[in-house]
Jmol script that loads the backbone (N, CA, C; Angstrom):
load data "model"
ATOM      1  N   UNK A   1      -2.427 -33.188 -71.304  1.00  0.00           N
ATOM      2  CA  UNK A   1      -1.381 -34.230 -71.320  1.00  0.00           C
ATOM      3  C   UNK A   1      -2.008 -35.585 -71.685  1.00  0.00           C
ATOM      4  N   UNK A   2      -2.997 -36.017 -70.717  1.00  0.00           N
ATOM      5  CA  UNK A   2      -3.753 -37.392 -71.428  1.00  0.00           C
ATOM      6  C   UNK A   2      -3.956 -37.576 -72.292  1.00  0.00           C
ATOM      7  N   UNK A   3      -4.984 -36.118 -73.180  1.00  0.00           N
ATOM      8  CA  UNK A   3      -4.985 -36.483 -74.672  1.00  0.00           C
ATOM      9  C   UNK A   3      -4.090 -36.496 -75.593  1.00  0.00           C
ATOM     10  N   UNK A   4      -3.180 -35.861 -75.543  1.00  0.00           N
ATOM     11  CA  UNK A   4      -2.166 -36.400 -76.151  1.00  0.00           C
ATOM     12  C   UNK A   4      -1.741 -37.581 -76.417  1.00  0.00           C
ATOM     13  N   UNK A   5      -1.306 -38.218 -75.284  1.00  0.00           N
ATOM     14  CA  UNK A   5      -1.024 -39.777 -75.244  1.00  0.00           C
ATOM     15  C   UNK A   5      -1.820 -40.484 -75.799  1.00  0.00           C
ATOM     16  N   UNK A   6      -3.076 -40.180 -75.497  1.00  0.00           N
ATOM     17  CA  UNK A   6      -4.112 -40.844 -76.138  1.00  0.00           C
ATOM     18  C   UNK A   6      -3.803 -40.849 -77.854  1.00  0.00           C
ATOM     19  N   UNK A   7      -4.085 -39.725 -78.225  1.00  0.00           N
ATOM     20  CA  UNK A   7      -3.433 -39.333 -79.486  1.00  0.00           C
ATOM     21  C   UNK A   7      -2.027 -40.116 -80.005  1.00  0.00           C
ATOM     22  N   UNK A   8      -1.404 -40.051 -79.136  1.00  0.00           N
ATOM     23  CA  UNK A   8       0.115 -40.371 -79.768  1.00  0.00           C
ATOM     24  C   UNK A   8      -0.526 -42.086 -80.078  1.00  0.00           C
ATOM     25  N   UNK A   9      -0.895 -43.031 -79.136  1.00  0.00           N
ATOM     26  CA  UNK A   9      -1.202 -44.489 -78.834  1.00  0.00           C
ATOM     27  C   UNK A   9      -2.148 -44.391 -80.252  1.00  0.00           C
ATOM     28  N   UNK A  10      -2.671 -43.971 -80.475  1.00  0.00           N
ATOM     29  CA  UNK A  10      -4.117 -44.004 -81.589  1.00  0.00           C
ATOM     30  C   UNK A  10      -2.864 -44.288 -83.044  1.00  0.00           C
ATOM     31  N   UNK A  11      -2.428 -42.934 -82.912  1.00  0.00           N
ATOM     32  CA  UNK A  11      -1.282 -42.962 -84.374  1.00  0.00           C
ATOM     33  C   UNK A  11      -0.689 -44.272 -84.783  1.00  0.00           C
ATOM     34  N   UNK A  12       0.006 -44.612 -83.408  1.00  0.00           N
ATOM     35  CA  UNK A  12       1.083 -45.761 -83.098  1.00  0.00           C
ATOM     36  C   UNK A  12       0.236 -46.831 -83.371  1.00  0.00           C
ATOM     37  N   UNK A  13      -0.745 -47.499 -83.317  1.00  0.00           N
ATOM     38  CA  UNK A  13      -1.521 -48.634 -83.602  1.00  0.00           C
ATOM     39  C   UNK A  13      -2.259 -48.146 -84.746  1.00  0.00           C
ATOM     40  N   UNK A  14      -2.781 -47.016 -85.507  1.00  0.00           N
ATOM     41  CA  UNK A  14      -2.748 -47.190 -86.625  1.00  0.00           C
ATOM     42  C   UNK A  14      -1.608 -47.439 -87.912  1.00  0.00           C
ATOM     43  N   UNK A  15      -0.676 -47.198 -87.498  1.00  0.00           N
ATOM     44  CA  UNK A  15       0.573 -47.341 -88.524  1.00  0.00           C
ATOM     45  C   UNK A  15       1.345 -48.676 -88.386  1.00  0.00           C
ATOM     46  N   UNK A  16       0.413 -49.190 -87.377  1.00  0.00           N
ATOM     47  CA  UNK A  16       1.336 -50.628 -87.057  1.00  0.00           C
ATOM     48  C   UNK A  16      -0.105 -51.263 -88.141  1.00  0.00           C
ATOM     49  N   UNK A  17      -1.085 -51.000 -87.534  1.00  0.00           N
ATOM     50  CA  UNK A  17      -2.166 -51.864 -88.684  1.00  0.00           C
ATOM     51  C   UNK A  17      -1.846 -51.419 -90.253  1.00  0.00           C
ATOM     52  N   UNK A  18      -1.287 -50.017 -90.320  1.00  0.00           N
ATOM     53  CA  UNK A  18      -1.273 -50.306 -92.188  1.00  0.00           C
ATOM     54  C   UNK A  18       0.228 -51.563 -92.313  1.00  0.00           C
ATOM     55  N   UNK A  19       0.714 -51.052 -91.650  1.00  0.00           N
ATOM     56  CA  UNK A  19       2.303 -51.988 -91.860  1.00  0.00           C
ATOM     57  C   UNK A  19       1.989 -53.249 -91.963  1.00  0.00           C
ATOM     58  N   UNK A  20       1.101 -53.941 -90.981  1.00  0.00           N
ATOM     59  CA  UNK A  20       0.477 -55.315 -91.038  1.00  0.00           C
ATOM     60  C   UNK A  20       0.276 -55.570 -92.255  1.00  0.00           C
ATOM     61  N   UNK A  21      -1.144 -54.908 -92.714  1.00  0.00           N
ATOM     62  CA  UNK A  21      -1.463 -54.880 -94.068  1.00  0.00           C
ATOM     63  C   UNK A  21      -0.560 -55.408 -95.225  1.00  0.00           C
ATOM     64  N   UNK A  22       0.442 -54.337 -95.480  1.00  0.00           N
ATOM     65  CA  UNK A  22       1.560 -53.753 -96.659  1.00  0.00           C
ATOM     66  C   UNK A  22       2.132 -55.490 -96.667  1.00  0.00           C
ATOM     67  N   UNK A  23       2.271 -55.125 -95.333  1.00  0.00           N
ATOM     68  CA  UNK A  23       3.120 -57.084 -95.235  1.00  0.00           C
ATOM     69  C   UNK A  23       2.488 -58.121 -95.457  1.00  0.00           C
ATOM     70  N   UNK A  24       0.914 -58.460 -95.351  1.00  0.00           N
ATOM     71  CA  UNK A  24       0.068 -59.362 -95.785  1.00  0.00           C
ATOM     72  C   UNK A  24       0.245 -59.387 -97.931  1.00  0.00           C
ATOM     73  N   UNK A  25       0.309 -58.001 -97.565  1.00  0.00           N
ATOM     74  CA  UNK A  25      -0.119 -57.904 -99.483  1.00  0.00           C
ATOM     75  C   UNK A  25       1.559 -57.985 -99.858  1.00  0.00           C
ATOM     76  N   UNK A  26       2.444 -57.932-100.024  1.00  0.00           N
ATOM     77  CA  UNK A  26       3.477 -58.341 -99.981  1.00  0.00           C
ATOM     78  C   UNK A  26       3.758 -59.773-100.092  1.00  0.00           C
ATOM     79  N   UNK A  27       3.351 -60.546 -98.738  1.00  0.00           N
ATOM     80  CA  UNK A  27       3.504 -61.830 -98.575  1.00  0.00           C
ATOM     81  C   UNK A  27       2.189 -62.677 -99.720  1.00  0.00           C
ATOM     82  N   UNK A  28       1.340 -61.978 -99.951  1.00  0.00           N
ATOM     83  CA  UNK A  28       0.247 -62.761-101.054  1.00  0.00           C
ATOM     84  C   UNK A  28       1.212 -62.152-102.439  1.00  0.00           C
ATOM     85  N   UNK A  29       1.806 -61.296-103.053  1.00  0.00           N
ATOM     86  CA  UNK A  29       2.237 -61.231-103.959  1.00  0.00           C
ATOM     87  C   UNK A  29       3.262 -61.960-104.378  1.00  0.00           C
ATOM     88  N   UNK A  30       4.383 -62.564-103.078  1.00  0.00           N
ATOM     89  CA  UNK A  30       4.734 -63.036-103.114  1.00  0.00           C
ATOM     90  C   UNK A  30       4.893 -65.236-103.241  1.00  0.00           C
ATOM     91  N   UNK A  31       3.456 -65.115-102.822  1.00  0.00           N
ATOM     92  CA  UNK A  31       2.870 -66.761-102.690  1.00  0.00           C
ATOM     93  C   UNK A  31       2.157 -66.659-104.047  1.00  0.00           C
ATOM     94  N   UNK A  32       2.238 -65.568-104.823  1.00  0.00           N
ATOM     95  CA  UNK A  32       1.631 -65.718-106.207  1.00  0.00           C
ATOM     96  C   UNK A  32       2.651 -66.379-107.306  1.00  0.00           C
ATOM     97  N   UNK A  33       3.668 -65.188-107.250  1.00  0.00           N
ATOM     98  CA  UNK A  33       4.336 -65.387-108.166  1.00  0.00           C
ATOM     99  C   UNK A  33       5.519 -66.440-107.888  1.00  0.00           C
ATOM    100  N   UNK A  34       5.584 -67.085-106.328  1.00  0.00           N
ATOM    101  CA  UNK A  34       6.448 -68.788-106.791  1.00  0.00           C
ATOM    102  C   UNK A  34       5.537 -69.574-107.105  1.00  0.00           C
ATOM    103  N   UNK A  35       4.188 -69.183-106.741  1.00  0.00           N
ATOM    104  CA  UNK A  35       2.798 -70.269-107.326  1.00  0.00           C
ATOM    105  C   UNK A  35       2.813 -70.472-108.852  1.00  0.00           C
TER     106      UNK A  35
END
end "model"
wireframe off; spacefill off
backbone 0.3
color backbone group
């Protein structure tokens, strides 16, 4: 049961860090092209 959770929490904060990401590069593509 623990590892699991463990597991599930690992997933859940990696997919929040790519999402971060996607949205950084997004938001620079976007400060490009009104630049």
């Amino acid at each position: 049961m623990d590892s699991g959770i463990v597991v599930r929490s690992e997933d859940q904060t990696s997919s929040s860090r790519s999402l971060s990401q996607r949205n950084l590069l997004s938001i620079i593509h976007l400060k490009k092209r009104s630049a």
